[in-house]
N, C-alpha and C positions, 0 to 999 in steps of 0.2 A: 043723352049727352050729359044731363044734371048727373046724372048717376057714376058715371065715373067720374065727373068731382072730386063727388062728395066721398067714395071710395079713396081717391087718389089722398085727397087734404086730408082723411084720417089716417093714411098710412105717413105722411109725414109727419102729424102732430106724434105718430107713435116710436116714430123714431128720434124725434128729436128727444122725446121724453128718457129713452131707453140710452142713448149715445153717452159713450164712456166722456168723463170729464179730464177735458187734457192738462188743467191747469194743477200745482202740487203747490199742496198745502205746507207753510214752510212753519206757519204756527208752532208747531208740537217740537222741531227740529230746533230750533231758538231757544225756547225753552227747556231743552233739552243742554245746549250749549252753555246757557247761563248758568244752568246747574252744575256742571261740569268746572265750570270758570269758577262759581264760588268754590268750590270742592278746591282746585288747583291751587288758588289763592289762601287757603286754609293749610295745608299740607307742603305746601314746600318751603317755606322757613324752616319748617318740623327736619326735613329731612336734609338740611344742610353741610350739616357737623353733625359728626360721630363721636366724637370725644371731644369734651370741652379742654381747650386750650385758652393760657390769657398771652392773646399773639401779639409780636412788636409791633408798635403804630408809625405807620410811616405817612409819607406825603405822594406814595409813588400811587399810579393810575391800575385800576384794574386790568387784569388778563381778558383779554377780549376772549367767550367762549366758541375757542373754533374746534373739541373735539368732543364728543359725545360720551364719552365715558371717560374721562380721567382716571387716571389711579391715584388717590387719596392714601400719603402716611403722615399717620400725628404722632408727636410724641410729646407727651405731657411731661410736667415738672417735676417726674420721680427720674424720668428718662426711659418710661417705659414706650413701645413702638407700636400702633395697632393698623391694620390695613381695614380701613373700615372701621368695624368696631371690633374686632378682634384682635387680641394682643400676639403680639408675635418678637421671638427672640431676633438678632439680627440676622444670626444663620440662617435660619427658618425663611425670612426675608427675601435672602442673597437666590433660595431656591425658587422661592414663588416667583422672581420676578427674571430670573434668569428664563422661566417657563414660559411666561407672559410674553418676555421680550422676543421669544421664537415665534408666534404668532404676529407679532404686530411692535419692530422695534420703533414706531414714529409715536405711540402713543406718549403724552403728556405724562408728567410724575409731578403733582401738586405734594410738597412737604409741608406742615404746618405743625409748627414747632414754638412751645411755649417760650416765652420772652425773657425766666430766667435760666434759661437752661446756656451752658459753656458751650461756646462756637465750637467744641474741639466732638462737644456730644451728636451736635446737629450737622457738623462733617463726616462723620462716623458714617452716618445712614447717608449723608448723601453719595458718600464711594461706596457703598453697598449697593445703591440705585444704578449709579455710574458704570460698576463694573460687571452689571448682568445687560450690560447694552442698550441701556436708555440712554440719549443723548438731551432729550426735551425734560429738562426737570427746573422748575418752579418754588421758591419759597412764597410761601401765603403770610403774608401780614394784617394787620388789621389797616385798613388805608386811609381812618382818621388818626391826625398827628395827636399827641395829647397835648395839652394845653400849656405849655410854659416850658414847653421844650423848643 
């Protein structure tokens, strides 16, 4: 009777030894995260503007972001127009966005448009937006006022 025991008690010390461990090490994953987190917080001021513009300062509240991909056009102080960072004539424009707009006419049209440029320049592109069937178009301001205005 001693003897299967003693048989018995080592087969469970050997299995308790051998038994997969259920609990997940979350260590490596954390830091994995935080690394990522600094990375994210490094690079996306980088990638917010494409073209430097000095945009008008208003009082008005930001755009709540509710669509994943925007379409971004700047047009700086020469009056040139870039989708992104690529410059582009108006025609040129009227085509890419007439193309766009067959896929997905709800998406957002962010304009940002330098502060001395003639209302008459920065209406130009927005009926170019307008008439390839975006209805959601946006002018981007800088949304602190300047000081003594």
């Amino acid at each position: 009777m001693g003897a299967k025991l003693g048989r018995g008690g080592g087969t469970r010390g050997r299995r308790r030894a051998h038994t997969v461990m259920a609990d997940i090490n979350v260590t490596p994953m954390v830091d994995v995260m935080l690394v990522l987190l600094v990375i994210f917080m490094i690079t996306a001021p980088l990638l917010t503007a494409g073209v430097a513009v000095n945009l008008p300062k208003t009082q008005a509240k930001a755009i709540g972001q509710q669509d994943n991909s925007p379409i971004e056009i700047t047009v700086d102080a020469k009056g040139d127009i870039f989708m992104g960072k690529t410059a582009v004539k108006v025609e040129r424009l009227k085509g890419i966005l007439s193309a766009i707009s067959h896929e997905n006419v709800e998406r957002r049209v962010y304009i940002r448009a330098d502060s001395r440029l003639s209302y008459g320049q920065v209406m130009g592109v927005m009926a170019a937006v307008s008439s390839s069937g975006f209805t959601k178009i946006a002018l981007i301001t800088d949304p602190t006022m300047a000081q003594g205005q």
